[in-house]
N, CA, C and O of each residue as an XYZ file, in Angstrom:
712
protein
N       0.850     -1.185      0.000
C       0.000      0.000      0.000
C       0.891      1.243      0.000
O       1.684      1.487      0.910
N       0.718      1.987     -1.040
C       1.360      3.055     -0.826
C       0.386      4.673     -0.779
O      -0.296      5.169     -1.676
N       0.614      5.097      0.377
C      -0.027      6.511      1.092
C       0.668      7.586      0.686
O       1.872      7.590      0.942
N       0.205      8.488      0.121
C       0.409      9.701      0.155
C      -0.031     11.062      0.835
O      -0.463     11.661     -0.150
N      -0.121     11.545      1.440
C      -0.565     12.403      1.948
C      -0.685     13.684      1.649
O       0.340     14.167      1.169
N      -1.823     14.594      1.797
C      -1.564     16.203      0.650
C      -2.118     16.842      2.411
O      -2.923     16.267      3.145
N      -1.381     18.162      2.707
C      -2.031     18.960      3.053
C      -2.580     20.096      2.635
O      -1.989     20.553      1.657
N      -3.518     20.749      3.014
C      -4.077     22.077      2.534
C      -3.867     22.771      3.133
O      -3.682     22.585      4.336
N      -3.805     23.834      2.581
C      -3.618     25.644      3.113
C      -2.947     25.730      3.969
O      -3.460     26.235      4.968
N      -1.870     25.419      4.044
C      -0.638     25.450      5.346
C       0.031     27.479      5.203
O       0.899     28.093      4.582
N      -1.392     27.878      6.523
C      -0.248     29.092      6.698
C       0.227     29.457      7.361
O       0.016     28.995      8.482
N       1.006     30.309      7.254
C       1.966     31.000      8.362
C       1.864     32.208      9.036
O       1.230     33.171      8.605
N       2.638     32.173     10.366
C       2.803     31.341     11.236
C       1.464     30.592     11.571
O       1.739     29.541     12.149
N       0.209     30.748     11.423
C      -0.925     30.081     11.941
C      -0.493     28.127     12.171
O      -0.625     27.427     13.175
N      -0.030     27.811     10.941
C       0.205     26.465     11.308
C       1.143     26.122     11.205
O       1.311     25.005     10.716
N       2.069     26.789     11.551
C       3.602     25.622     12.051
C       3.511     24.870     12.564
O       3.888     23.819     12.045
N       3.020     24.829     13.782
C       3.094     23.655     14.846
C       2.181     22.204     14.286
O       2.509     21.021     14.203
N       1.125     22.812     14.020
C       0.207     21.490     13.247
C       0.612     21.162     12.164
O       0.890     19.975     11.993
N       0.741     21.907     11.317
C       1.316     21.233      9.513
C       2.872     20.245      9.906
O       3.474     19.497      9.136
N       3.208     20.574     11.353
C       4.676     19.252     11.626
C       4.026     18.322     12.319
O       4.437     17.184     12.542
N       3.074     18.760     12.643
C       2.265     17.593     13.513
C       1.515     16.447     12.574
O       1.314     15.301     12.977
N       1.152     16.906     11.329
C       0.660     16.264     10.446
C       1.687     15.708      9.532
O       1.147     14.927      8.750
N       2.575     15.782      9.395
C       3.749     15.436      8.648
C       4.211     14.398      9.833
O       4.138     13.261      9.366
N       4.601     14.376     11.016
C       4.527     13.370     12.089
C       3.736     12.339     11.998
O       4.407     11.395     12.415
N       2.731     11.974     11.705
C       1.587     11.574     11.905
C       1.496     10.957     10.794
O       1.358      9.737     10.887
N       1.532     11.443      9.675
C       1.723     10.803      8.599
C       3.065      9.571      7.864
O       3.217      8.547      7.199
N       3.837     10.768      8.693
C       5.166      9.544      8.468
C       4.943      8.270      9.514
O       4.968      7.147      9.012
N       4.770      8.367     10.646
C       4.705      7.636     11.282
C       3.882      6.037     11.772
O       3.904      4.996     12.429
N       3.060      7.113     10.605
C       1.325      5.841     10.485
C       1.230      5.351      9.139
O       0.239      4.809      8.649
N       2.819      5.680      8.322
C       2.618      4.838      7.083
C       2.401      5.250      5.595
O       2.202      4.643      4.542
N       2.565      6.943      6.090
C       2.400      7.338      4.349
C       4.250      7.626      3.895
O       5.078      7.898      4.765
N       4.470      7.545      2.977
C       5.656      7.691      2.456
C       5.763      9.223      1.977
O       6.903      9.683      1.908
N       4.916      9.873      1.712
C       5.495     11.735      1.455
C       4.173     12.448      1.614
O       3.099     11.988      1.225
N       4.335     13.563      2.193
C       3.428     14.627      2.315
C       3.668     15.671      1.284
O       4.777     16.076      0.937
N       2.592     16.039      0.861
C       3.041     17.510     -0.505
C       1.614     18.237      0.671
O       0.617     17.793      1.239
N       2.307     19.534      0.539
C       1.308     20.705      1.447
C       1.310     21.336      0.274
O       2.037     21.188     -0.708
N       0.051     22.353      0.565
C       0.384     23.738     -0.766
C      -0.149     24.904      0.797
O      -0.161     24.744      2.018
N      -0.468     25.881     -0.022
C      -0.211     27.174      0.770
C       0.406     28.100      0.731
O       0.230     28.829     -0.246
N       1.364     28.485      1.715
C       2.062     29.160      2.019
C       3.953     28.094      2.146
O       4.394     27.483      3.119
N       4.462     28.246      1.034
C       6.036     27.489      1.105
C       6.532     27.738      2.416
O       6.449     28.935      2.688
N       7.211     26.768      3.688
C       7.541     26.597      4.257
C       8.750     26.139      4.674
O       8.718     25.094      5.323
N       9.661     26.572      4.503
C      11.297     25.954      4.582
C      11.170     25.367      5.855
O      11.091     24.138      5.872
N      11.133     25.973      6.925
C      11.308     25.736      8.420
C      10.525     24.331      8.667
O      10.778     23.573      9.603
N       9.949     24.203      8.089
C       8.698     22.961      7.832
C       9.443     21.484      6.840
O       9.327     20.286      7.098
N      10.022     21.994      5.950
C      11.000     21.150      5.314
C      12.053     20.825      6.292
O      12.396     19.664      6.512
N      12.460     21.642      6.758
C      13.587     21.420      7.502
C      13.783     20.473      8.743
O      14.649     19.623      8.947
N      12.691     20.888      9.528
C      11.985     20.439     10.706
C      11.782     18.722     10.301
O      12.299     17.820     10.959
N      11.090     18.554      9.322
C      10.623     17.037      9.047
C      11.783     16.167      8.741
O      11.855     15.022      9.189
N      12.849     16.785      7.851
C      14.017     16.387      7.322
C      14.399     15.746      8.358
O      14.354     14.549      8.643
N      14.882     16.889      9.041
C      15.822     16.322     10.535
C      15.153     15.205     11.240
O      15.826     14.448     11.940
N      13.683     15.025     11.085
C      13.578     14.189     12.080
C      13.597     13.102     11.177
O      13.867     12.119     11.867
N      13.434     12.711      9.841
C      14.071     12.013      8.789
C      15.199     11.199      9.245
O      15.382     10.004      9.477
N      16.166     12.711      9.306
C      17.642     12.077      9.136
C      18.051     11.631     10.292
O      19.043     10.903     10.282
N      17.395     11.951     11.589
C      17.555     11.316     13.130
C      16.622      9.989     13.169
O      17.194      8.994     13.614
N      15.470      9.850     12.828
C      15.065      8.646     13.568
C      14.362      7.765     12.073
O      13.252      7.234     12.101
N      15.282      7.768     10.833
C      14.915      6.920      9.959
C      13.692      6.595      9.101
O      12.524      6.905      9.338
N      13.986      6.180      8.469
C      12.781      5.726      7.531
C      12.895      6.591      5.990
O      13.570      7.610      5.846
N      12.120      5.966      4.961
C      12.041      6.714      3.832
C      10.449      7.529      3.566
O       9.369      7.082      3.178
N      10.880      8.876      3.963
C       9.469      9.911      4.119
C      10.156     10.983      3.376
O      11.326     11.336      3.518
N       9.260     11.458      2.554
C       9.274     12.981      2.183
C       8.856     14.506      2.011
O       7.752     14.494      1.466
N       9.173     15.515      2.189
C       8.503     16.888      2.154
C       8.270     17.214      0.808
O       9.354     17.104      0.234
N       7.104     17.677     -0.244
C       7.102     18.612     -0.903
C       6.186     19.602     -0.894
O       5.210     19.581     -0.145
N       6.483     20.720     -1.886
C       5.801     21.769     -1.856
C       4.976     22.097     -2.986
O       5.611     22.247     -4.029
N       3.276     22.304     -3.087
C       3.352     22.366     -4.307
C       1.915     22.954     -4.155
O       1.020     22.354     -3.560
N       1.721     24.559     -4.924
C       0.897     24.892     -4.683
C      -0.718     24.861     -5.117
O      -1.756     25.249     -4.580
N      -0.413     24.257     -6.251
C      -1.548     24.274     -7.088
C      -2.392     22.688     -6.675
O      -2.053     21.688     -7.309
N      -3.358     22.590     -5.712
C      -3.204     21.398     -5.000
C      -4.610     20.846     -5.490
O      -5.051     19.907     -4.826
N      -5.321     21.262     -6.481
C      -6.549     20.921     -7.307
C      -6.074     20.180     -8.330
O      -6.519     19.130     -8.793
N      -4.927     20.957     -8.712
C      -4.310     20.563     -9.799
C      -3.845     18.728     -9.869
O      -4.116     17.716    -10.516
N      -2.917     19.218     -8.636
C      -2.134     17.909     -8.092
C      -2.964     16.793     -7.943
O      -2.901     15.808     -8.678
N      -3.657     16.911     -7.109
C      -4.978     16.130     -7.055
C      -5.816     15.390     -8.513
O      -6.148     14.205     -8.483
N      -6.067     16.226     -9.670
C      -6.248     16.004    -10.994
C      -5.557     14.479    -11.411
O      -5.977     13.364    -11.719
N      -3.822     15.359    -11.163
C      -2.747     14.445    -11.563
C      -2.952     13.362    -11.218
O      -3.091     12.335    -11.882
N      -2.996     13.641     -9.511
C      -2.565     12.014     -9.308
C      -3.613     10.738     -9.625
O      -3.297      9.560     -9.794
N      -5.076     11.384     -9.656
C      -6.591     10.477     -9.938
C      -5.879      9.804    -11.638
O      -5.806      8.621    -11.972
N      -5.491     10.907    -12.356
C      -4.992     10.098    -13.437
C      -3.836      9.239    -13.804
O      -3.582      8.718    -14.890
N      -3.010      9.185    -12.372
C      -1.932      8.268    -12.632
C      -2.357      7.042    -11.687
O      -1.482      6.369    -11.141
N      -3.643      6.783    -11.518
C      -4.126      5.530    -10.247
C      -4.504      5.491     -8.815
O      -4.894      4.571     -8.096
N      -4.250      6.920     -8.574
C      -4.592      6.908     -6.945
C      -6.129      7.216     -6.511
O      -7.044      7.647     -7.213
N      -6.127      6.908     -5.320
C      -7.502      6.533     -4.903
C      -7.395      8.229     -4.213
O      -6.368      8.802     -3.850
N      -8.904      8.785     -4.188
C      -8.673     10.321     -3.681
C      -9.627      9.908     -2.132
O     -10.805      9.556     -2.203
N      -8.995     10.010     -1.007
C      -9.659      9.781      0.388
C      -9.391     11.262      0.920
O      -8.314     11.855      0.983
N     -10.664     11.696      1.285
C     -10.523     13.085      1.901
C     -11.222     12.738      3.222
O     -12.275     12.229      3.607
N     -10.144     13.253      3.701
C     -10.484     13.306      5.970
C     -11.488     14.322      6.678
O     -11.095     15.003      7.625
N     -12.688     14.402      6.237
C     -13.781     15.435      6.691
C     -14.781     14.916      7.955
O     -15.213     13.856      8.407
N     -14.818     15.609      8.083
C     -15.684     15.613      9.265
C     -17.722     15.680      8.592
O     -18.806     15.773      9.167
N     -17.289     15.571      7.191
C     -18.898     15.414      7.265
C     -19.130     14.477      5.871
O     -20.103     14.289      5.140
N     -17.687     13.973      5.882
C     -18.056     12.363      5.225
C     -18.712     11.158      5.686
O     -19.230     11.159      6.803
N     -18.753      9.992      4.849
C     -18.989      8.578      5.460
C     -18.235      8.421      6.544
O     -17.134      8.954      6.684
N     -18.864      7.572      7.494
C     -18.145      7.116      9.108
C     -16.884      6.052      8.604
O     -17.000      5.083      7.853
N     -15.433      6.653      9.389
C     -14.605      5.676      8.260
C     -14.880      4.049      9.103
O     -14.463      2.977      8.665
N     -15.568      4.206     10.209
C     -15.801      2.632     10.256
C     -16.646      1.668      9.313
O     -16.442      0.478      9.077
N     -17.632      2.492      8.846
C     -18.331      1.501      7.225
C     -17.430      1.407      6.241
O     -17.586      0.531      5.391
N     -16.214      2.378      6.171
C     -15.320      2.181      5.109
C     -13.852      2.037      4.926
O     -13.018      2.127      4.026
N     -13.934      1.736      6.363
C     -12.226      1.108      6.736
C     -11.698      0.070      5.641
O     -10.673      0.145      4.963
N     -12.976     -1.214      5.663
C     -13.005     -2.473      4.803
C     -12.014     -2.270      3.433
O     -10.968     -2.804      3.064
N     -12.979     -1.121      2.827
C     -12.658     -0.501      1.401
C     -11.577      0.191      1.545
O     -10.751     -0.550      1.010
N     -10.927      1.248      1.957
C      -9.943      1.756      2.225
C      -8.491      0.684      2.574
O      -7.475      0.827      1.894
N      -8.534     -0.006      3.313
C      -7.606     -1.226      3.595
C      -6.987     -1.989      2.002
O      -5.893     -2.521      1.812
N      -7.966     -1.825      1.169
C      -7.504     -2.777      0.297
C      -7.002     -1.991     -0.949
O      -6.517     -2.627     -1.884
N      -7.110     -0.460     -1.011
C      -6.667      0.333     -2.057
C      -4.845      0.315     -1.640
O      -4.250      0.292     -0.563
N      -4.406      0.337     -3.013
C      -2.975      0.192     -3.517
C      -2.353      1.720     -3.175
O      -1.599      2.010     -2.246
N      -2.840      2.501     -4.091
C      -2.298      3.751     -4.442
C      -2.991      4.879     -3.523
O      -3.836      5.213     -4.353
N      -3.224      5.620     -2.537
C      -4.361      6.427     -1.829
C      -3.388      8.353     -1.936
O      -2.222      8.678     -2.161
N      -4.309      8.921     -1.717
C      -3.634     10.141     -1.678
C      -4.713     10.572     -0.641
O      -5.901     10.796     -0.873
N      -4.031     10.645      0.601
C      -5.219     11.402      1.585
C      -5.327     12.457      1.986
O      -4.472     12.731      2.828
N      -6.227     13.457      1.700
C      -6.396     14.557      1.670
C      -6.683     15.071      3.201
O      -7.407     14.367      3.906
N      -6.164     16.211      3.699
C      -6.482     17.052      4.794
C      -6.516     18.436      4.806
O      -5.649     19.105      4.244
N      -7.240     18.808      5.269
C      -7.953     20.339      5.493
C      -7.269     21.621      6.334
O      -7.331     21.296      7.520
N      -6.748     22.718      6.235
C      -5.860     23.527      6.600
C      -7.624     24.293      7.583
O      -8.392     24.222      8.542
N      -7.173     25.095      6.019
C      -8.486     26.351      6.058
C      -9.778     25.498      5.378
O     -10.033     24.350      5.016
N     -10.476     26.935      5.451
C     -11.734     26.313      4.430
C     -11.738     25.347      2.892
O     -11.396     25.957      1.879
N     -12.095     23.982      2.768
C     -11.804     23.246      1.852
C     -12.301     23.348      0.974
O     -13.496     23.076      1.088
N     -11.849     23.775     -0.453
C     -12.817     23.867     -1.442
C     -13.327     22.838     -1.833
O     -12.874     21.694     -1.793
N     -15.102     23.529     -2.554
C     -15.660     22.316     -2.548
C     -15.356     21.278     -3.519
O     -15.900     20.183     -3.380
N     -14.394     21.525     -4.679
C     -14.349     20.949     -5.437
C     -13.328     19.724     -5.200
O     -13.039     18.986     -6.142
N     -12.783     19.529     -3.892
C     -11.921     18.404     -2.966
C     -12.643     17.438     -2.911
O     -12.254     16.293     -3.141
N     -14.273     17.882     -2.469
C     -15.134     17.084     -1.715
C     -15.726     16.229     -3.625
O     -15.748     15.010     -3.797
N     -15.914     16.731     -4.163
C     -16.376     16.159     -5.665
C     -14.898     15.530     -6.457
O     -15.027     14.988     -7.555
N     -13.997     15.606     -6.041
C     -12.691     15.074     -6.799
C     -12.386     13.730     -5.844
O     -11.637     12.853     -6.273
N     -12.895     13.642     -4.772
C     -12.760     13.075     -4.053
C     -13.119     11.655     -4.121
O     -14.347     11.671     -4.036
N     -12.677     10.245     -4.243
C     -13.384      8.977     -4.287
C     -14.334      8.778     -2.640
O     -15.485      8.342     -2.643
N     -13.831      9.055     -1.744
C     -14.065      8.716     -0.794
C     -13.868     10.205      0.701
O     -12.864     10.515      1.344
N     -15.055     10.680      0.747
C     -15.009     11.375      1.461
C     -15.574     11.019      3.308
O     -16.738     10.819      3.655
N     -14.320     11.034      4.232
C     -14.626      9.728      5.034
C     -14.753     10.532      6.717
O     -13.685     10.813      7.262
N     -15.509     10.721      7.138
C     -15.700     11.187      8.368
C     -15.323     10.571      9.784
O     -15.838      9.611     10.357
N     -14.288     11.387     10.183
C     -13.883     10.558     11.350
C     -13.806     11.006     12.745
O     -12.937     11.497     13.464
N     -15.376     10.559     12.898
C     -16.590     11.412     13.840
C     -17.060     12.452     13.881
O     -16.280     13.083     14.596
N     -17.985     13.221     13.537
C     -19.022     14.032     13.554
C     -19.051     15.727     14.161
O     -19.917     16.597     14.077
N     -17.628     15.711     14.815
C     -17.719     16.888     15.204
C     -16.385     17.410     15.171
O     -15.372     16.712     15.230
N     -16.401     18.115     15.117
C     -15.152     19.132     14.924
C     -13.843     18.713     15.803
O     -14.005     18.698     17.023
N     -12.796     18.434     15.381
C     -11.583     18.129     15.700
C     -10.574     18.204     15.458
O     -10.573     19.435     15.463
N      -9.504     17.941     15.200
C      -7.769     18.808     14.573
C      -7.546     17.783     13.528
O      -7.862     16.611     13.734
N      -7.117     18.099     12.629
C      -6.943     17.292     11.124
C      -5.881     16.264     11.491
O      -5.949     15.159     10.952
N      -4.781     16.560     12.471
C      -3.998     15.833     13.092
C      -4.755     14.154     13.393
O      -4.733     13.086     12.781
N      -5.282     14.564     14.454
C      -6.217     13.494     14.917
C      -7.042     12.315     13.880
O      -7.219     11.097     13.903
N      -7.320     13.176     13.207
C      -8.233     12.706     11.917
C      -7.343     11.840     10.666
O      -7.940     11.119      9.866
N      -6.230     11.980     10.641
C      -5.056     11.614     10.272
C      -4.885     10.174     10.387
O      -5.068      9.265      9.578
N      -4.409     10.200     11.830
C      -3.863      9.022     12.617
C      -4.923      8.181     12.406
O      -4.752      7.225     11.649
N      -5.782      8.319     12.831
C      -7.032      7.379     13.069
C      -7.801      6.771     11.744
O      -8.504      5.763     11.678
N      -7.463      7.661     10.762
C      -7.271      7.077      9.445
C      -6.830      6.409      8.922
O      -7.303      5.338      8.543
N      -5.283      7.038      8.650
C      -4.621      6.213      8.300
C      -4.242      4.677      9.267
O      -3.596      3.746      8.785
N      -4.688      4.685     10.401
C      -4.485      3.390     11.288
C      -5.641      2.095     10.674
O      -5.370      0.898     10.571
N      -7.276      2.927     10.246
C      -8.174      2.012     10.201
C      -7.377      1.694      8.226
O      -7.497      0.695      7.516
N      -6.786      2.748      8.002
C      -6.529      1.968      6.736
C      -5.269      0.654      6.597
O      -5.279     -0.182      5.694
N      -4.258      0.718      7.677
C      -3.463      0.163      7.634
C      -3.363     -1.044      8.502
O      -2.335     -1.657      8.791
N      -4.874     -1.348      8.960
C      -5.195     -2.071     10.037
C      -4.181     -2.503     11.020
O      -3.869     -3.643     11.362
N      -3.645     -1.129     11.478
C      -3.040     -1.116     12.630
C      -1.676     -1.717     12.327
O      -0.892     -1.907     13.257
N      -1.380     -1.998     11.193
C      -0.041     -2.621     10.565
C       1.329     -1.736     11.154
O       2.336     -2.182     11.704
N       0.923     -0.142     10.782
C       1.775      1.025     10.893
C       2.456      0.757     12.257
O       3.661      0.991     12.350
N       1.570      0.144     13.633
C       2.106      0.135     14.584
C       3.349     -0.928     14.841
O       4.319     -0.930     15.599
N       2.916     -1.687     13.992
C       4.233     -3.394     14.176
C       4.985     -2.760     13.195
O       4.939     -3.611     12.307
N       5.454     -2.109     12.881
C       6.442     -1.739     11.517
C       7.473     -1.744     12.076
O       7.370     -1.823     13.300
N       9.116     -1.656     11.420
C      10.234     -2.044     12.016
C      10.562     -0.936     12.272
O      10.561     -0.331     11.200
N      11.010      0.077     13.498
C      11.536      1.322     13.971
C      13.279      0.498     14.470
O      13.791      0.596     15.585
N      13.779     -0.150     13.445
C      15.122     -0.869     13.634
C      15.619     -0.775     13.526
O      15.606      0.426     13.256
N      16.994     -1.244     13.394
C      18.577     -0.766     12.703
C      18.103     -0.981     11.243
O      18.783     -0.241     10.533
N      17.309     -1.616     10.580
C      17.285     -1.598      9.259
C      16.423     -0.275      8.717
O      16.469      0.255      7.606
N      15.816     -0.010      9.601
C      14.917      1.181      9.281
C      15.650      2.492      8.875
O      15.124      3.470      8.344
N      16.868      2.350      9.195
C      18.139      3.341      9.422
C      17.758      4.442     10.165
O      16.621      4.280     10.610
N      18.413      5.830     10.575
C      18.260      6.985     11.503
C      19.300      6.963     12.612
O      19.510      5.772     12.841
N      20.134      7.801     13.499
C      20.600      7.727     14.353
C      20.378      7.379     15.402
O      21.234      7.028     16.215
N      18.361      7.432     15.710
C      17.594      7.389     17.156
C      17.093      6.355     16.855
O      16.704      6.043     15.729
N      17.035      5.462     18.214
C      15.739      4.541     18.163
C      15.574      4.357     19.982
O      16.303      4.598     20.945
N      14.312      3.844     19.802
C      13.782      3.563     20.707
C      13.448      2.286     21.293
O      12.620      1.640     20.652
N      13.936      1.707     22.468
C      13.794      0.678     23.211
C      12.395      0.480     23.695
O      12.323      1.271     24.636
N      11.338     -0.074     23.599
C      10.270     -0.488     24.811
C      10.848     -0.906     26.285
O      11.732     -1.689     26.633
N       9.911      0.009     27.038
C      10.314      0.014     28.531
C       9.523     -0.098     28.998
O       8.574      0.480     28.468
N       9.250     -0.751     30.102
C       7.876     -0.425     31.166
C       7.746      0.592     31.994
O       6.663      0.978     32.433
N       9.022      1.167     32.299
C       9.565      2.356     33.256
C      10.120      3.407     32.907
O       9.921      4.368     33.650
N      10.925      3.606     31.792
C      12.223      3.877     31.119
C      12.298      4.905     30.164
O      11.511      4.689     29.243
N      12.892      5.858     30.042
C      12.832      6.180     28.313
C      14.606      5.351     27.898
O      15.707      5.710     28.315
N      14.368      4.544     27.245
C      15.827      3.796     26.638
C      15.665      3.548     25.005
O      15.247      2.700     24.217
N      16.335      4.979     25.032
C      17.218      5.971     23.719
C      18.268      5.557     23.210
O      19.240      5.751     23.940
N      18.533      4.969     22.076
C      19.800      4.304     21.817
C      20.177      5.100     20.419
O      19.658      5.093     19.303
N      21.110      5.665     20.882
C      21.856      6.394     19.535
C      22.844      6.117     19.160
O      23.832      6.051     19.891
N      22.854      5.861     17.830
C      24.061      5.384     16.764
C      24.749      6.511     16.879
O      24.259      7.629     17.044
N      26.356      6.130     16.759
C      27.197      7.111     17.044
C      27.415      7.302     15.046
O      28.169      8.159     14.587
């Protein structure tokens, strides 16, 4: 399965902190690159990089503003269009379906979403009913899509990165490659 992730309307300063939070979230639960449009963000590239180049894995930043456009593109090169709304289908009727798509590009919401996201969209998937941080909406997504796979994934020496992390019951045990 390969995930892509798009954010919308990433601006500044309004969303620094969340547009890394969603790039977190995304790398972490299994998509392989985020493209934001908006407002270009170096500090945001930068930020994700590093945690790239510290704790491993193959994830990427791009930038790209024309994100209707992009969206266009990618429906015509095979990807499935899943948009994360809050006034889509419940993604528990459509976890099933989602689980078994190859190619996905999952869409998330900055600012106000145009409507033409919601009509480009294969699957517009609600993940619960009331208003909540796109962050959130993310994870819980991409988890029912990856049936929880994202969590057993290898955070290993093969995974490469300088950091990794030990399971502890007590502990934080941090093991860094010199």
């Amino acid at each position: 399965m390969e995930i892509v992730v798009l954010r919308l309307g990433h601006r500044l300063p309004r969303d620094e902190r969340i547009s890394t939070h969603v790039c977190l979230v995304a790398r972490a639960f299994g998509a392989s690159s985020i493209i934001y449009s908006g407002q270009k963000d170096h500090s945001l590239e930068k930020s994700v990089g590093t945690i790239v180049d510290n704790w491993g894995g193959d994830f990427s930043v791009e930038y790209d503003n024309a994100a209707i456009g992009r969206i266009k593109r990618l429906k015509k090169e095979g990807y499935t269009v899943v948009h994360a709304s809050m006034y889509g289908e419940p993604v528990e009727e459509k976890k099933g379906e989602l689980a078994k798509l190859e190619k996905t590009l999952v869409v998330v919401g900055g600012e106000k979403v145009p409507p033409e996201v919601y009509e480009l969209a294969n699957f517009n998937v609600a993940v619960g009913s009331q208003p909540h941080s796109e962050v959130a909406a993310l994870a819980i997504l991409l988890d029912r899509m990856m049936e929880g796979r994202e969590l057993e994934r290898g955070f290993d020496s093969n995974f490469g990165g300088k950091i990794r992390l030990e399971p502890s019951k007590k502990w934080k045990n941090i093991i860094k490659k010199e």
